[in-house]
FIMARTI-918863 format. One record per residue (C-alpha): x, y, z. Coordinates in pm, whole numbers, plus 50000, padded with zeros to 5 digits. Example, Ala and Ser with C-alpha at 12.3 -4.5 7.8 and 13.67 -1.06 7.14 Angstrom:
# FIMARTI-918863
51230,49550,50780
51367,49894,50714
# end
This chain:
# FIMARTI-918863
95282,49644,88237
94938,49671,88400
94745,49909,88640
94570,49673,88812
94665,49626,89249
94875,49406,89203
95113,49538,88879
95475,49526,89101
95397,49146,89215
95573,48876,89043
95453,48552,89034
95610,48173,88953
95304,47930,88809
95443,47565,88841
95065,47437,88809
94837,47259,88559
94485,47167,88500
94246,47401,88695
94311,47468,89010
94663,47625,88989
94580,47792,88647
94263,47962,88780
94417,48077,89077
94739,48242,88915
94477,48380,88608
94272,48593,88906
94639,48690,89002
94702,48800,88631
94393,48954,88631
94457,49154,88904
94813,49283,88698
95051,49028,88862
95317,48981,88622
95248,48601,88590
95556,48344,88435
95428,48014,88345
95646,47699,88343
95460,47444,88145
95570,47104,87989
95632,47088,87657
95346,46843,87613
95088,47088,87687
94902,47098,87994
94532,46936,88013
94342,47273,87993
94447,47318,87643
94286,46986,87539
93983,47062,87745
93710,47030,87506
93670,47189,87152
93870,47522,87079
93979,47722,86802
94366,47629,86721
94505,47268,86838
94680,47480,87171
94361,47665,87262
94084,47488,87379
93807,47712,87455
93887,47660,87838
94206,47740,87802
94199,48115,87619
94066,48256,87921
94230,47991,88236
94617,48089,88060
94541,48441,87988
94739,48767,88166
95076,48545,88166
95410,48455,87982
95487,48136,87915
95848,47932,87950
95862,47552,87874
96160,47407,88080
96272,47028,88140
96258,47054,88499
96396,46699,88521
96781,46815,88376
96982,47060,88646
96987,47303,88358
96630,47333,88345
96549,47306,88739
96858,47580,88763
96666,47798,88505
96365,47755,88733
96497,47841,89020
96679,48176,88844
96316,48240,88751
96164,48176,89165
96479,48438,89299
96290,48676,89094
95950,48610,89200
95758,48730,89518
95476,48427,89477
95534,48050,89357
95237,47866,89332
95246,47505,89311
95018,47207,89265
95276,46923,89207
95263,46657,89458
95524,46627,89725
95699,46356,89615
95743,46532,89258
95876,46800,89429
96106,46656,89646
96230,46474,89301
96298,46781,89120
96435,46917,89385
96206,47249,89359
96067,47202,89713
95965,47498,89979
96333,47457,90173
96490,47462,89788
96323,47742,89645
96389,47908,89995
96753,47912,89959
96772,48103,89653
96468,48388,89818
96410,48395,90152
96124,48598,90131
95948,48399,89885
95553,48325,89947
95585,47943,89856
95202,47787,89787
95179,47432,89830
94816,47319,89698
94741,46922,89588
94432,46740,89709
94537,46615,90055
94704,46773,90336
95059,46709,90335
95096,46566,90678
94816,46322,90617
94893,45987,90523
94714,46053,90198
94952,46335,90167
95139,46276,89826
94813,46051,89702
94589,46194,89349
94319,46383,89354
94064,46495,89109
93778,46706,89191
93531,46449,89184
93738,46241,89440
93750,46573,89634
93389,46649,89612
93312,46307,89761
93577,46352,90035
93482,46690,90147
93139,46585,90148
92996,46778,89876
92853,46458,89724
92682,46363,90102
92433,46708,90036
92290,46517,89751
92246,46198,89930
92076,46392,90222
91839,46611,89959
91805,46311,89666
91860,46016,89839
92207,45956,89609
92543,46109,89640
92635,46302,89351
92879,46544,89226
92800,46917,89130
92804,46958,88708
93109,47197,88757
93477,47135,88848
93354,47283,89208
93672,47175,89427
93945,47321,89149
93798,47642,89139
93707,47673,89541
94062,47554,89551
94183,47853,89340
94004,48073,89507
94190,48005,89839
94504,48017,89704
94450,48333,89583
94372,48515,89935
94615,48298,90098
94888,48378,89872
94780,48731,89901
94720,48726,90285
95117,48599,90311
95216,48904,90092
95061,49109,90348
95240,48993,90583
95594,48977,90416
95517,49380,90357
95494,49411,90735
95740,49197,90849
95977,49083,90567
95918,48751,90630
95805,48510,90332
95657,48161,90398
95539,47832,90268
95129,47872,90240
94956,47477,90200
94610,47453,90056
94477,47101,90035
94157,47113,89801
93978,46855,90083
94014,47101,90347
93901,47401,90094
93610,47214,89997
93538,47084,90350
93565,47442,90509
93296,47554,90248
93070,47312,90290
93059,47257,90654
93014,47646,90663
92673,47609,90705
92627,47252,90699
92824,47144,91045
92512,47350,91123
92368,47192,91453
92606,46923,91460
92862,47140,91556
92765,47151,91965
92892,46904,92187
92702,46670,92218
92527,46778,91866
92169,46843,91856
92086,46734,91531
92288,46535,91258
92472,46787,91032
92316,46915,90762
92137,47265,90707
91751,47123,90665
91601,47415,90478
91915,47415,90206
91855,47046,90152
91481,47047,90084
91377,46844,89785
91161,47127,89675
91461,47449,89686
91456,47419,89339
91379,47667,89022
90957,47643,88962
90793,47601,88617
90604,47871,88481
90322,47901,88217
90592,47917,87920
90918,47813,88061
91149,47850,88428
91161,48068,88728
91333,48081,89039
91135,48253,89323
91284,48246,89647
91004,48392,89925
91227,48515,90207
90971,48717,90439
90668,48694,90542
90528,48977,90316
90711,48801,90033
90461,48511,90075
90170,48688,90124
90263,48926,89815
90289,48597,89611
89924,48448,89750
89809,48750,89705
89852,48775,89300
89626,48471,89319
89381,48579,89491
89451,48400,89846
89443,48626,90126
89752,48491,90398
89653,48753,90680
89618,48476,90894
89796,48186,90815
90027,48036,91061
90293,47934,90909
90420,48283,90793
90410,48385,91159
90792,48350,91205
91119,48351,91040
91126,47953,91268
90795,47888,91162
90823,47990,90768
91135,47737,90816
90937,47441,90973
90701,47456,90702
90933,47538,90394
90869,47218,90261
90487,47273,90171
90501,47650,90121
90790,47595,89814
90572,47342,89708
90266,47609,89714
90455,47862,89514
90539,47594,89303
90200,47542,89173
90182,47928,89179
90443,47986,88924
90279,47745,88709
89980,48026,88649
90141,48311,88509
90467,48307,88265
90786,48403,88337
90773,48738,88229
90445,48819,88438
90607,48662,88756
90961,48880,88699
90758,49175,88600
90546,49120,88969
90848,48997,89207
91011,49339,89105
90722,49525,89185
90671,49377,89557
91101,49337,89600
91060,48931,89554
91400,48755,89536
91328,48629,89168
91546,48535,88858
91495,48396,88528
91679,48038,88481
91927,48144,88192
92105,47865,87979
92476,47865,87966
92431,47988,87615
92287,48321,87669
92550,48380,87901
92836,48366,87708
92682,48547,87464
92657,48808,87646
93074,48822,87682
93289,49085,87517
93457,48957,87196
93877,49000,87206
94061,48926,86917
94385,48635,87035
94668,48679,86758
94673,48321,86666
94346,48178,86766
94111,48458,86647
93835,48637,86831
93718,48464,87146
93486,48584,87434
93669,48701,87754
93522,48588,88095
93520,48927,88300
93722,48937,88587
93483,48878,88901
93568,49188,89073
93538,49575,88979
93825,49802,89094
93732,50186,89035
94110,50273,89065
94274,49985,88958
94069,49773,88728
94119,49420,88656
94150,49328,88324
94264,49111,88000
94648,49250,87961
94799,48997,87753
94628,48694,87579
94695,48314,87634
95027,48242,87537
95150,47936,87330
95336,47684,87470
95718,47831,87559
95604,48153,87388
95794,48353,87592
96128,48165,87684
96410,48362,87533
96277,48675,87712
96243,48569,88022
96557,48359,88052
96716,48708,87880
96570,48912,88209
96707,48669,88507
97036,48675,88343
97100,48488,88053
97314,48568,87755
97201,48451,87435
97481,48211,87387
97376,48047,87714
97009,48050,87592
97094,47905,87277
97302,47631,87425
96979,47525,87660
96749,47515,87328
97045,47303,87185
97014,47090,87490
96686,47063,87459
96641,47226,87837
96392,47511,87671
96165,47415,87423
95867,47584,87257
95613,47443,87009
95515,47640,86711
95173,47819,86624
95053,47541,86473
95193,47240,86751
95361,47016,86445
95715,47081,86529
95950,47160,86875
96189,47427,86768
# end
């Protein structure tokens, strides 16, 4: 058992890939006593690039840590039966099976609500479910485009892209994980439990439109949407003498600070008069610190933004960033870097409780503590209902 806030909430992962994993690992995180159901296959994450043991990718040791693990054959009534045991002991299922698959296995809201009442039930796939692309796939690259993520690069490069990270899976997460948490509120007040939908086009939409609907959002609009000074060509990190920098001048005495290490004397000039005017003319004043940068290296310019309170930062590979990670020692895959939860809890901190578990690691236990006896468990392995794979994935046992 954890400490962390949330160490007396149970919680039901049906989910796979990303989004779903991410979202339930924050929960774990945060001490929620996390039960995976995962297909004997594997899910992708495990495969997800290069790891260290054939059911660890590197993704994976930190997306499937802080939870058990239980691999079920949801498609025989013995296994959707052991699932369902599993949801009347769980305060949050999270979900992100399409409709129609749940309908199939019969593990839908109305389902899972007749064995708990007070269940919070999350519902997350890429379209809403009342939308005629409601039971449709989605990837986050399809979302990205949708939600019009891709249109800010179009508007800034002239192309539509997609951001280098799997952007709408983890923005997806994210809202699961207040909404989920938002619902338990709730159910503490009122008793009530209820089925929570997140549709990664409306999570991704929501966060880009947050300042983007920007003056597009008056009726009529007075401009086409589209926050101008975000989508400048030139709000980019600058080149310095001996490698990358990214100044950001906010204020007017953060430009004239940065003329001034130059030489130039701003006192005067115009178009540092106003916050409206500094934003009018962003386009030439980034490119003027631009060719600033370019004088000094990246050390002088850090060492000078800190002394005048610059917004400045060096441009860090991926690299040095996970090697800057704490080292934690997995019993089967060896010693691995843990990504640090996001947020700091004097009280109750978040933390790694239990490392990434192998596939059905942890069936006989948890079948053992909604009820089963060990005969009954060992006729569902006989049945092949409950399966695990072994440390090294050659065999089922």
């Amino acid at each position: 058992m954890s400490g962390g806030p949330l160490a007396d909430v149970r919680v039901l992962d049906l989910t796979s890939v990303v989004m779903g994993p991410f979202a339930t690992q924050i929960l774990g995180d945060l001490g929620a006593q996390v039960v995976t159901v995962e297909d004997v296959r594997g899910d992708t994450n495990r495969t997800m690039g290069l790891g260290p043991h054939p059911q660890f990718s590197g993704v994976s040791l930190n997306l499937l840590r802080n939870k058990r693990n239980i691999s079920l054959d949801l498609r025989h009534p013995d296994g959707r039966e052991a699932c369902l045991r599993l949801a009347e002991h769980s305060d949050i299922l999270v979900t992100n099976l399409r409709p129609g698959s749940l309908r199939r296995l019969a593990l839908d809201y109305q389902a899972v609500r007749a064995r708990r009442a007070d269940i919070i039930y999350c519902q997350a796939q890429g379209w809403p479910t009342d939308s005629p692309d409601g039971d449709r796939p989605a990837y986050d690259d399809v979302v990205q485009s949708a939600a019009g993520m891709a249109a800010t690069f179009e508007l800034r490069d002239g192309e539509p892209a997609v951001a280098p990270t799997i952007l709408a899976d983890k923005l997806s997460a994210l809202t699961i994980v207040y909404a989920v948490l938002a619902a338990l509120h709730h159910r503490d007040r009122t008793g009530e439990g209820q089925r929570v939908e997140v549709s990664m086009v409306e999570a991704v939409r929501a966060f880009v439109l947050a300042e983007h609907a920007s003056a597009a959002v008056q009726v009529p609009p007075q401009a086409p949407a589209g926050l101008p000074r975000v989508l400048l060509p030139g709000r980019h990190p600058q080149r310095t003498r001996d490698g990358w920098i990214h100044v950001l001048p906010y204020s007017d005495q953060n430009y004239r600070d940065l003329f001034a290490a130059v030489g130039r004397h701003a006192h005067d000039d115009e178009r540092l008069s106003s916050r409206w005017a500094r934003l009018e003319n962003a386009r030439e004043l980034y490119a003027e610190v631009a060719e600033l940068m370019a004088t000094r290296t990246t050390g002088e310019w850090l060492a000078y933004c800190a002394e005048h309170d610059i917004p400045a930062g060096p441009v860090r590979s991926l690299d040095e960033i996970v090697d800057e990670l704490p080292v934690a020692e997995h019993p089967v895959a060896g010693p691995y870097r843990v990504i640090p939860p996001a947020a700091r809890f004097d009280a109750t901190p978040a933390a790694l409780h239990r490392h990434a578990p192998l596939i059905g690691e942890h069936g006989d236990e948890l079948l053992a503590e909604v009820g089963y006896s060990p005969a009954e468990i060992a006729a569902l392995r006989a049945a092949d209902v409950v399966r695990s794979v072994d440390a090294d994935h050659s065999a089922l046992s």
